[in-house]
C-alpha positions in Angstrom: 67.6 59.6 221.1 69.2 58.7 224.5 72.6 60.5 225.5 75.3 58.2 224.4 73.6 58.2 221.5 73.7 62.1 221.0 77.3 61.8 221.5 77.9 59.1 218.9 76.1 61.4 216.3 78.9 63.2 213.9 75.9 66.0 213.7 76.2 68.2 217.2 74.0 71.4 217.2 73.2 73.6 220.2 70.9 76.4 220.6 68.1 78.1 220.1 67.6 76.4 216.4 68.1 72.5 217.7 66.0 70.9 219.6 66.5 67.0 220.5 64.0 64.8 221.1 66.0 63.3 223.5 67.1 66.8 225.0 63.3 67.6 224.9 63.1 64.9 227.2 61.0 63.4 230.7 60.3 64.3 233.7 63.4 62.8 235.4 66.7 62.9 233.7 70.3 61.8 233.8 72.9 63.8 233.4 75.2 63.4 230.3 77.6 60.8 231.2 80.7 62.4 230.2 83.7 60.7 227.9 87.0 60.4 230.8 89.1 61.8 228.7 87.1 65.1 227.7 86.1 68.2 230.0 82.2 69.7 230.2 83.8 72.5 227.8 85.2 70.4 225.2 81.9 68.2 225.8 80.0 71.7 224.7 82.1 72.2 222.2 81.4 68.7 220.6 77.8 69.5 221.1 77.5 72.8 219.3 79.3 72.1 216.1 76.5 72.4 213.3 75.9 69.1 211.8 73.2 66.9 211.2 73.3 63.6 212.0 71.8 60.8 209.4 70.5 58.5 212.3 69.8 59.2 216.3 68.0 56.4 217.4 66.5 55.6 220.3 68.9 55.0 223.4 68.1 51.4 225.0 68.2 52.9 228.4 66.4 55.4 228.2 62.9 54.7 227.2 60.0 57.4 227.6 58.0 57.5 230.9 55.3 59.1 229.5 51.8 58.2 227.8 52.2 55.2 226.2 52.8 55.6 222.7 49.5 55.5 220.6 49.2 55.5 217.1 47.4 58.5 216.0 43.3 57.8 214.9 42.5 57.9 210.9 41.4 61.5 210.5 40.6 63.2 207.4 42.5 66.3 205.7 40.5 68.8 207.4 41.4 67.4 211.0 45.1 68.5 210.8 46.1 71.4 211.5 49.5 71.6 211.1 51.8 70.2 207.4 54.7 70.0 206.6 55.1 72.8 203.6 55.0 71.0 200.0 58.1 72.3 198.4 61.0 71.4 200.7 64.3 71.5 200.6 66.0 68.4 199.4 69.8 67.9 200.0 72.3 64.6 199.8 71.1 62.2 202.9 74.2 62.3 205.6 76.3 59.5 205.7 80.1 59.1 206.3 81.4 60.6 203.4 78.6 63.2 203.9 78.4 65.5 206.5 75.5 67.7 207.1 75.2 71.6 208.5 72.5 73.8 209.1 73.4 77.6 209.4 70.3 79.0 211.7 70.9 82.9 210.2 70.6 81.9 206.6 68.4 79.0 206.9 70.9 76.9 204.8 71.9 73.1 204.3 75.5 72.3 203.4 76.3 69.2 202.5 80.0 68.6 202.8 81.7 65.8 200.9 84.8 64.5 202.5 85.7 67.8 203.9 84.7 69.7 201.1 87.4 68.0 198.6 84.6 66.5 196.4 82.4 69.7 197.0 80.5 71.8 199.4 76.3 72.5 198.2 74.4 74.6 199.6 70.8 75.2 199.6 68.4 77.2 201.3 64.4 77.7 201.0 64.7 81.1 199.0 67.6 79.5 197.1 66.7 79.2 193.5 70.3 77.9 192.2 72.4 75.8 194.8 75.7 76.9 195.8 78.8 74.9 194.9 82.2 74.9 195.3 85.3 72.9 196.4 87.7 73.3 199.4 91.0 71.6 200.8 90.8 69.2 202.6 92.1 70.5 206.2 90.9 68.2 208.5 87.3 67.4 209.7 84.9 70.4 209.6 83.2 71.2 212.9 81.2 74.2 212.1 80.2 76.2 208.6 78.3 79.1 207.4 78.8 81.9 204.8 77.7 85.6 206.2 74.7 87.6 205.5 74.4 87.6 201.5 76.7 84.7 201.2 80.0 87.4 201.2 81.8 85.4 203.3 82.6 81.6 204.4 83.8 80.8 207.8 84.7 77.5 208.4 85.8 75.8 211.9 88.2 73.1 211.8 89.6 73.2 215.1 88.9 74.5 218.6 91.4 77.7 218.5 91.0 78.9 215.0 88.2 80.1 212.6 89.1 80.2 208.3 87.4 82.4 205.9 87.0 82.6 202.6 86.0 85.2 200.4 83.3 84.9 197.8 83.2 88.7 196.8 84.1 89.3 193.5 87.5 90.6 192.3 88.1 89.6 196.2 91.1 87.1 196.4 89.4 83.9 197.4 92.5 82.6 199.4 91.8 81.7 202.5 92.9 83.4 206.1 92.7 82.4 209.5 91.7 84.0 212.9 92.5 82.4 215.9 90.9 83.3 219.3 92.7 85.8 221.1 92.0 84.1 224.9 94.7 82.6 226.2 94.1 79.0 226.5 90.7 79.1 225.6 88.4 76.8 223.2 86.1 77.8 220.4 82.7 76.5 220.6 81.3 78.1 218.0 80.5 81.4 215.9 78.0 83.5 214.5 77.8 86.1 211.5 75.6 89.0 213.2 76.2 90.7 209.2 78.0 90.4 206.1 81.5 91.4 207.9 80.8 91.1 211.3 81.3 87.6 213.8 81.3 86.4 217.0 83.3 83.6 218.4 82.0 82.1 221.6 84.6 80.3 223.7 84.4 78.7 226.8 86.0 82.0 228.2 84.0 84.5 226.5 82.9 86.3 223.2 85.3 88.0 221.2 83.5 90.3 218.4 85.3 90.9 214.9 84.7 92.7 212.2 86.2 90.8 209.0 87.9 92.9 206.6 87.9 91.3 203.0 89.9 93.1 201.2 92.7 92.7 203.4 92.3 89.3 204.9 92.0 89.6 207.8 89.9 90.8 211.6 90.1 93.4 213.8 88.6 92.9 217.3 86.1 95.1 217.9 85.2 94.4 221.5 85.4 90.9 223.8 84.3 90.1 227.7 85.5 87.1 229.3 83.0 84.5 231.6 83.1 81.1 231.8 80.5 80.0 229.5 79.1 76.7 229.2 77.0 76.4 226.3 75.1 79.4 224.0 72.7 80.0 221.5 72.2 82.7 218.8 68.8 84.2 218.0 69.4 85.6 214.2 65.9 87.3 214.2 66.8 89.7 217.2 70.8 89.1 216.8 70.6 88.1 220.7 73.4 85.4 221.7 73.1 84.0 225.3 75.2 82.3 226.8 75.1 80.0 230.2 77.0 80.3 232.9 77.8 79.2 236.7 78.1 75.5 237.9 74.5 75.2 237.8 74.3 76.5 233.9 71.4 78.7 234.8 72.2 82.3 234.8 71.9 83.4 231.4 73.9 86.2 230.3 72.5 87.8 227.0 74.4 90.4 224.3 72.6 92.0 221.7 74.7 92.9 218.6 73.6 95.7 216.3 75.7 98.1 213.7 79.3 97.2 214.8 78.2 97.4 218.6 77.8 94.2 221.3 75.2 95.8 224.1 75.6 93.6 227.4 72.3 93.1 228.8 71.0 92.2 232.3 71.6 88.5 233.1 69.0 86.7 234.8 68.3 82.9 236.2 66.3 80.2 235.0 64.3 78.8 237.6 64.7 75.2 238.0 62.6 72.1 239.1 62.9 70.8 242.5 65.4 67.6 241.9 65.7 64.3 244.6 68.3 65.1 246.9 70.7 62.5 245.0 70.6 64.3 241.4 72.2 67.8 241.3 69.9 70.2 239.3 71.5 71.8 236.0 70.3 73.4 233.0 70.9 71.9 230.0 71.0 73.8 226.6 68.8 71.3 225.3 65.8 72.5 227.2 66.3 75.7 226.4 65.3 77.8 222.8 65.2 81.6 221.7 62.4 82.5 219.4 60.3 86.1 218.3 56.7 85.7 219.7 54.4 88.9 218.2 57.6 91.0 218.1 59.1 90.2 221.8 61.9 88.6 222.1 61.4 85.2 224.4 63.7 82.4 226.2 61.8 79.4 226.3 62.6 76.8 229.0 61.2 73.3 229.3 60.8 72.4 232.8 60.0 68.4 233.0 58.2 69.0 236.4 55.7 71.8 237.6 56.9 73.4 240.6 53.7 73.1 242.0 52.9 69.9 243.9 49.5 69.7 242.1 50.4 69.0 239.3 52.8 66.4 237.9 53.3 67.3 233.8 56.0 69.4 232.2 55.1 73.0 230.9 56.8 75.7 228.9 58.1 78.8 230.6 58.5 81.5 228.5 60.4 83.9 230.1 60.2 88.1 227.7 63.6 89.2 227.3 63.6 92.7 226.3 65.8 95.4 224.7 65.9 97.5 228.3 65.1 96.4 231.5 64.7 93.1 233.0 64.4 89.1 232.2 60.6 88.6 233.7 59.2 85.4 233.7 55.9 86.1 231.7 53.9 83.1 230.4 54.0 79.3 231.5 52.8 76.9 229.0 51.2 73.3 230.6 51.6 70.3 228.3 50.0 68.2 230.9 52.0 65.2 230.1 55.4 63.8 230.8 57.8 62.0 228.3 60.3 63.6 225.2 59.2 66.9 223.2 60.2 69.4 220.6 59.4 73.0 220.1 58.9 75.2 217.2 57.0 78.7 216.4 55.1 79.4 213.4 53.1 82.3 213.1 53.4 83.8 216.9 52.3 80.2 217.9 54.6 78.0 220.4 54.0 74.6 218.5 55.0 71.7 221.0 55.6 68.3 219.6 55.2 64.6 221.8 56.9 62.2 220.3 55.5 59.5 222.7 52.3 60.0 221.5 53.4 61.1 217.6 51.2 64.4 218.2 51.5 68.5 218.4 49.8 70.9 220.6 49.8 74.9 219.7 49.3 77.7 222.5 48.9 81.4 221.5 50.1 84.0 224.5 47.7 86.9 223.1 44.6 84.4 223.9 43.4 84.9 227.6 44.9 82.4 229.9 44.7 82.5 233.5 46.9 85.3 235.5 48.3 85.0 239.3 49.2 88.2 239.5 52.5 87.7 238.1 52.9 84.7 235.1 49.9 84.3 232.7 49.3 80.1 232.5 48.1 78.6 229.0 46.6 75.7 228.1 46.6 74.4 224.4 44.5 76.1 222.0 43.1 73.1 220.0 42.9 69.0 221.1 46.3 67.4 220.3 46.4 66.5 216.7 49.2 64.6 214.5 51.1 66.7 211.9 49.1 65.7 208.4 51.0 62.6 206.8 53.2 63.9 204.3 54.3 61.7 201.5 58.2 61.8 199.9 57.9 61.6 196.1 60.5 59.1 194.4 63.6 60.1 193.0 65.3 59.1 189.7 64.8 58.5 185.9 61.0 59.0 184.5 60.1 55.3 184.2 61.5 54.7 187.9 59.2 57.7 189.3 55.4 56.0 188.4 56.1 54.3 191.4 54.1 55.0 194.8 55.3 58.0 197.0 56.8 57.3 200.3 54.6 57.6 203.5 57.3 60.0 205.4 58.0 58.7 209.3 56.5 61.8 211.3 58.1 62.5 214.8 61.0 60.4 214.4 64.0 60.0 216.8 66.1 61.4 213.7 64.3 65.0 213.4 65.8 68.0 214.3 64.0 71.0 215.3 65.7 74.1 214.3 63.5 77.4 215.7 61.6 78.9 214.5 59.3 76.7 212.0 62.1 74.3 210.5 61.8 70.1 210.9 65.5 68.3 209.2 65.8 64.7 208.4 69.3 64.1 207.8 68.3 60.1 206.8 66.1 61.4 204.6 67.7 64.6 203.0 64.5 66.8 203.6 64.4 70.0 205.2 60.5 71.1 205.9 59.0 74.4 207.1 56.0 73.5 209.2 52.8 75.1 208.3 49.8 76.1 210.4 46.6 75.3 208.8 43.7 77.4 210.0 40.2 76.2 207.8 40.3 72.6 210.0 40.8 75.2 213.3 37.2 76.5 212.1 35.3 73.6 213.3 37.6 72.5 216.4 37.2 75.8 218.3 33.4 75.9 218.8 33.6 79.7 220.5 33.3 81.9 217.9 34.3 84.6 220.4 37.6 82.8 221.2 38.4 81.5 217.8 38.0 85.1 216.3 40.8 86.0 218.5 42.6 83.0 217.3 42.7 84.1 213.5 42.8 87.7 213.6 46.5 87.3 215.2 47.5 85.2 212.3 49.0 86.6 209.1 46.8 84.5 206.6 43.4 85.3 207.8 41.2 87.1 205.8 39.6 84.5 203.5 39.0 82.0 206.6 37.4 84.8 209.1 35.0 85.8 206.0 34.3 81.9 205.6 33.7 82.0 209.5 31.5 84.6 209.5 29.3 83.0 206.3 29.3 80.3 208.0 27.7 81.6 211.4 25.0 82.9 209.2 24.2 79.4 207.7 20.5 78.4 208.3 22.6 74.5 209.2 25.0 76.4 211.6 23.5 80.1 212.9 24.6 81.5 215.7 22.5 83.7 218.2 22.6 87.1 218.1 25.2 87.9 221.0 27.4 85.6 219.3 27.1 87.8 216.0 27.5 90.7 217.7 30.5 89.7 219.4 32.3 88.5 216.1 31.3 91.7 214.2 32.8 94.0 217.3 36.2 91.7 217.4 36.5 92.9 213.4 35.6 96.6 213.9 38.2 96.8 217.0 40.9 95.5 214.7 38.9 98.0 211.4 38.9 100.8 213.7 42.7 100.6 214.8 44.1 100.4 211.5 42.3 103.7 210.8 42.9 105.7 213.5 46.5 104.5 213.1 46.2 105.8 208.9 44.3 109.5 210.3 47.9 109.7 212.7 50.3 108.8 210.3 48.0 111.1 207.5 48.4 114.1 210.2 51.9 113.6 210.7 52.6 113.5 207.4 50.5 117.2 206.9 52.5 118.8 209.8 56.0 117.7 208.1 56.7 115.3 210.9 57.8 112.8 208.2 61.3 115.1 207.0 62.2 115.5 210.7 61.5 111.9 212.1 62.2 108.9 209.4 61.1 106.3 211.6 57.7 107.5 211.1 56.0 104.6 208.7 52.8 104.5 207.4 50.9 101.6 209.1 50.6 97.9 207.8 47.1 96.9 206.8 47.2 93.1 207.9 44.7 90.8 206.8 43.4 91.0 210.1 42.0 94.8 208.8 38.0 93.6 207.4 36.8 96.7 206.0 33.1 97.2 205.3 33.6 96.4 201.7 34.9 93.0 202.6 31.7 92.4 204.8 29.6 93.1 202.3 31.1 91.4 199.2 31.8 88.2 201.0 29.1 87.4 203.7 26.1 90.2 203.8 25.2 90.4 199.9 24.7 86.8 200.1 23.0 86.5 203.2 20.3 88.8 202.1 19.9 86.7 199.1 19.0 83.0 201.2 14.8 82.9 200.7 15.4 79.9 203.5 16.3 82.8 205.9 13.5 84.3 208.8 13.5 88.4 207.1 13.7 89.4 210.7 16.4 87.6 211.9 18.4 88.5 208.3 17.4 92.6 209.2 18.7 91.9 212.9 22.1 90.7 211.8 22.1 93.9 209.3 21.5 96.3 212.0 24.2 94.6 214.7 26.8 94.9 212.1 25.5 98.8 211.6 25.7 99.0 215.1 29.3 97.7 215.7 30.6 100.4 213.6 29.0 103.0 215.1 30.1 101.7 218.7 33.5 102.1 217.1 32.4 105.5 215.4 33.5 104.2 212.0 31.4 105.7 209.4 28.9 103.6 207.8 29.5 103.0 204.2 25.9 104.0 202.3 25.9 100.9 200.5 24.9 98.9 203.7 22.2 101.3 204.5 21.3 100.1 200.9 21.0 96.7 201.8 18.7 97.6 205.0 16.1 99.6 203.0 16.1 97.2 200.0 15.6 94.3 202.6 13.1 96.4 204.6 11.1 97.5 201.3 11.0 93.5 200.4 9.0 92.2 203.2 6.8 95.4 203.2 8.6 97.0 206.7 7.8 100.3 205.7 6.8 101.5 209.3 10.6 100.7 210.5 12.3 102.1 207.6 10.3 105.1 208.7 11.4 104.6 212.4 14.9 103.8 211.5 15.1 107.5 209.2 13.2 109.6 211.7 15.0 108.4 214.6 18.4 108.4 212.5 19.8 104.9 212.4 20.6 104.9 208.8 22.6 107.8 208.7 22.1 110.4 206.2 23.9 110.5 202.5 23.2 111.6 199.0 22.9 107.8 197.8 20.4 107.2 200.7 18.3 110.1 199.3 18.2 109.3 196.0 17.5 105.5 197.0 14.4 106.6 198.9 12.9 108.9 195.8 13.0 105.5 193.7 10.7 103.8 196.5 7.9 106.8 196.1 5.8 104.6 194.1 6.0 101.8 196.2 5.9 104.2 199.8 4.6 107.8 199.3 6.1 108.9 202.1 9.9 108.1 201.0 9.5 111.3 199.0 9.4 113.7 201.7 11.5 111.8 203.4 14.6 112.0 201.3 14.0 115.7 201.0 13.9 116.5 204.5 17.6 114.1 204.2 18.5 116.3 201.6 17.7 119.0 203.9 19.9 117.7 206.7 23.2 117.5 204.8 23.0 120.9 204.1 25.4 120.2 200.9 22.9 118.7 198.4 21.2 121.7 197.5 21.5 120.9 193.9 20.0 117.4 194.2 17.4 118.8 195.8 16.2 121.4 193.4 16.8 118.4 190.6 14.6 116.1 192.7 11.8 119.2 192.8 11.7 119.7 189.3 11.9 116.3 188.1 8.6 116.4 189.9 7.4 119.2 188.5 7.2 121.1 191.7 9.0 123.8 190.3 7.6 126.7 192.4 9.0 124.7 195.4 12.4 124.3 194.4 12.2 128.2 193.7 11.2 128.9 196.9 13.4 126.4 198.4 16.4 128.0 196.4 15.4 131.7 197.2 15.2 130.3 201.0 19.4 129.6 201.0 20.1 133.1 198.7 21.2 130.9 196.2 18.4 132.2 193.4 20.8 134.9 191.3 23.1 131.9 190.6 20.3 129.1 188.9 19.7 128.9 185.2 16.9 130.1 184.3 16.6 127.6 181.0 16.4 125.0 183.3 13.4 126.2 185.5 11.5 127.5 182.5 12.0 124.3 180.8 10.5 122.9 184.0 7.5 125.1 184.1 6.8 124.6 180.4 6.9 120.5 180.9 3.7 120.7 183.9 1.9 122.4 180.9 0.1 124.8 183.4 0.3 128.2 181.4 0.4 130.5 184.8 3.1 128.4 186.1 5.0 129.1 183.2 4.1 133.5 183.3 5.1 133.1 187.0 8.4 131.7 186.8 9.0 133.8 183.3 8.4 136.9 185.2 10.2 136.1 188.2 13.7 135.4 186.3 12.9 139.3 184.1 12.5 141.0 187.5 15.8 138.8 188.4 17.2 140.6 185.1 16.3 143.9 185.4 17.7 143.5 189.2 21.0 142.2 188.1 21.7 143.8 184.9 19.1 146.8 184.5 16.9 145.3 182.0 14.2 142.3 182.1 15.9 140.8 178.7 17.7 137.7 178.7 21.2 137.2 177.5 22.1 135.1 174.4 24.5 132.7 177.0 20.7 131.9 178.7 19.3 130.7 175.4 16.1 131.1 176.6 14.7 132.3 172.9 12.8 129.3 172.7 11.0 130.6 175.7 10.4 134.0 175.0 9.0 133.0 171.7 6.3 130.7 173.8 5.4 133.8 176.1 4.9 135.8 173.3 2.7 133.3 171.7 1.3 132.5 174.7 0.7 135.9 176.8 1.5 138.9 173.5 4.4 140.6 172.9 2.5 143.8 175.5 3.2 141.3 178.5 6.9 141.4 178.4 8.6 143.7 181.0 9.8 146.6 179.9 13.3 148.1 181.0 12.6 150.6 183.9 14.1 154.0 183.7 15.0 156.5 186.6 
């Protein structure tokens, strides 16, 4: 859309949540021609209204000097990686009895039929029921939004005063007007920073109200005067900028929280070296304000490096933060010239080129290239079209068999709103764009690299388990490093979360969570892969595939073992499992000795009792899980069970006697033991042993009735006479 034609359009919207194709535009471009009758602030003003326009087509004079327009190659579903969501919002197409708005804080479309006298809907994405309702007919509506929780409707009719009306209940629904309190100055817009609080923007300040309901009317809490020329609100971080100075490039931000406007440092955009005949200028179309992994950003499109090496536009992304400083922080090379559009979904800065009807995404967390002071990015992925999306047909059931309509992707008449929303005012359609990541799988080739990619985004569990299957594969294995790499990027992420859930667990013990309520327990992401994720979804499997070399399936075991003991994460038992069941398979019995002796399996109850079912198959394993037993120093009882369950019962006496735990043991359970090996002198031996234990304890050799042992002494007797029972010693 060329720039006569953005001022024919009855939709004008400035900011941070519009972008223009046109205003997204080449490397060299004309300034605005301006209407003689109108000054640059009423021009602003005409610009920054709210409406959508139901056509912006292409200007004749001014045609892109770009790439040459291609038409995107057939690709499959799997090559796109970005869609349009499939549930959008559908509103009545703008058209002159039709006028279309977009409110960036809600995220809602109101369709206002001739000036709200045949009716006002609104609908927004979360929106199960439309709103609806009726106004007067006051003149030509410039600008409308309802507050936070739809309390409130402001409505802009003119360029000195703002109406509201109520839509709180037992709340008188008449309406009441504020005008601006600057002398002589004009509105160009507002924005609800809550459900009673606004701020008007004129082009000689912001003036900051809080709206009183109940009384109809606004008190002025606090204003500053500047000549502005054009602003943008950021809803997310509640951050209005606003431009200033002949040049429009000093930025002057104010951050609005809990009845208070915070002035924060102002700071200059710089821009492009211009030809000597062209005055350089900022224009708020090249400019957006969007959350990027919890920062606060002001993006700037500059149509020309400033380096003379390079000849494309790029991104500059400068962090604008709560304290401190503007600092320029990232720049962003499209490595082309002609028109473009922003958005950002998912902390990616999605750049659209209409020339060539295709999107590139960058992702600041991934390692660019750093000169000390601004990080440069390249795009993450080849430059792909967004997937073709297809409008269903409206209207009664025997009209709707009919073929959907192919949708027209990148056309002059979309508007960009920040941060993920695409409008079509021609068509009615407002889309949330989507990032798909299963078709990034097979574009980003370094595992290394595209694990960083996915563990920053916020559906990524299912596809980094798919990933890591898939570099498994026997038609797509990776080498060992590789591997090792992947399974370290998971236990980094693994091993945060936890040692963020042991701080918030100890604060919690010391009371820290009475006396400081910002304390929260921490988020587990989907980025968070625990053990039991591994296992279930890639290394059960993988143990199973017969087409697999053993070695290199016991290599991959013992690197993931590894990565979380690099990370000192404690090894889950049921992967040492899956080691000595894979190692017992293929007959590796000398390194499952090697890997126990030398401690690479760590030790654990499970483990033990694992290794005392391989005796028959490997002797050895059953010393082995004793001296485990040993080790942990609080199996005690499993080792005594493990002794008599093989009849060794004089061992597990000794062994018992050995930690001073013998006056404690049943003595059923041992002589039930010794009568089981059938060895008669086994059986007088541990008999006598528990009567000396007796007359020790209690002063006679008999046995109590809770030790019903009767069966037993019956068998002495019958075995050894009644003469061989102790008899009670007496001082």
């Amino acid at each position: 859309m060329g720039p006569t034609a953005a001022r024919r359009c009855p939709f004008k919207r400035r900011g941070p949540q519009v972008t223009w194709w046109a205003g997204w535009g080449r490397g060299t471009r004309k300034r605005r021609p301006r209407r003689a009758q109108s000054s640059s602030r009423s021009r602003s003003h005409h610009h920054s209204s709210g409406r959508v326009p139901p056509r912006a087509p292409l200007h004749a004079g001014c045609r892109p000097r770009g790439p040459t327009a291609v038409a995107a190659p057939a690709m499959g579903e799997e090559d796109y990686y970005l869609e349009l969501c499939e549930r959008p919002v559908q509103f009545e197409k703008a058209n002159p009895v039709n006028c279309v708005f977009f409110d960036e804080a809600n995220k809602q479309v109101f369709a206002v039929r001739s000036g709200g006298a045949t009716g006002v809907v609104v609908k927004g994405p979360d929106d199960r029921n439309p709103i609806s309702f009726r106004m007067d007919d006051k003149g030509e509506v410039k600008c409308i939004k309802f507050s936070l929780e739809n309390k409130i409707l402001a409505v802009q009719r003119t360029s000195k005063t703002v109406d509201f009306c109520n839509f709180i209940p037992d709340n008188s629904q008449l309406e009441y007007t504020q005008e601006c309190k600057t002398k002589n100055a004009n509105i160009l817009g507002f924005c609800w920073t809550s459900s009673t609080e606004i701020v008007f923007i004129t082009d000689q300040g912001i003036e900051f109200y809080q709206v009183l309901p109940e009384k109809r009317s606004l008190k002025l809490l606090k204003s500053h005067n500047l000549n502005v020329n054009w602003y943008m609100y950021c809803p997310e971080s509640a951050v209005i900028l606003l431009s200033t100075t002949v040049l429009e490039n000093v930025l002057q931000p104010f951050h609005f929280r809990a009845g208070t406007m915070s002035k924060l440092p102002k700071f200059e955009i710089e821009l492009p070296a211009a030809p000597k005949s062209t005055k350089p200028s900022l224009s708020e179309r090249d400019i957006a304000m969007a959350t990027v992994y919890g920062q606060l950003y002001v993006l700037f499109l500059r149509h020309h490096s400033r380096t003379s090496n390079s000849t494309g536009a790029e991104v500059v992304l400068y962090h604008l933060p709560r304290e401190g400083a503007c600092k320029k922080m990232h720049i962003l090379k499209l490595n082309r010239t002609g028109k473009f559009a922003l958005n950002v979904v998912d902390n990616l800065v999605v750049v659209h080129h209409q020339d060539t009807e295709t999107s590139v995404i960058f992702d600041i967390k991934l390692r660019g290239e750093f000169d000390g002071s601004v990080t440069f990015h390249h795009p993450v992925l080849p430059a792909r079209s967004i997937q073709p999306y297809q409008i269903p047909i409206a209207g009664p059931a025997a009209v709707t068999s009919q073929s959907p309509v192919p949708c027209k992707l990148y056309s002059s008449s979309w508007i960009v709103f920040q941060p993920d929303i695409i409008i079509s005012a021609s068509q009615g359609y407002l889309w949330n764009l989507q990032v798909k990541l299963e078709p990034i799988v097979n574009l980003l080739p370094d595992k290394g690299r595209l694990m960083d990619f996915l563990l920053q985004r916020k559906e990524c569990k299912m596809v980094i388990l798919s990933v890591c299957s898939q570099m498994l594969s026997e038609s797509d294995r990776a080498s060992l490093p590789v591997i090792a790499t992947v399974f370290d990027k998971l236990n980094h992420e693994y091993k945060k979360y936890l040692d963020a859930e042991q701080s918030y667990a100890m604060a919690v013990e010391a009371g820290q969570s009475r006396s400081s309520p910002l304390l929260k327990r921490p988020v587990r992401t989907q980025a968070v892969l625990d053990q039991s994720d591994v296992y279930t979804h890639v290394l059960s499997a993988f143990v199973e595939k017969k087409e697999m070399p053993h070695k290199f399936v016991i290599a991959v075991l013992m690197e993931y073992i590894r990565s979380l003991n690099q990370f000192q994460i404690a090894v889950q038992h049921y992967l040492h499992e899956l080691v000595i069941k894979t190692l017992v398979q293929h007959n590796h019995f000398y390194m499952l000795h090697q890997f126990l002796q030398y401690h690479v399996l760590s030790d654990s109850k499970p483990l033990a009792c694992l290794l005392l079912s391989l005796e028959s198959f490997y002797p050895p394993a059953h010393q082995l899980s004793l001296d485990m037993l040993k080790r942990l120093s609080t199996a005690n009882d499993e080792i005594v069970e493990v002794l008599l369950s093989k009849h060794q019962v004089l061992a597990a006496l000794r062994f018992i006697r050995g930690i001073g735990g013998h006056d404690n043991i049943s003595a059923r359970k041992f002589l039930d033991a010794a009568k089981q090996t059938e060895d008669n002198m086994l059986f007088y031996t541990i008999f006598r042993f528990f009567e000396q234990r007796n007359q020790r304890l209690r002063g006679s050799p008999n046995f109590t009735p809770g030790e019903h042992c009767e069966e037993h002494v019956a068998f002495f007797k019958q075995i050894f006479g009644d003469q061989a029972l102790m008899r009670p010693t007496t001082f």
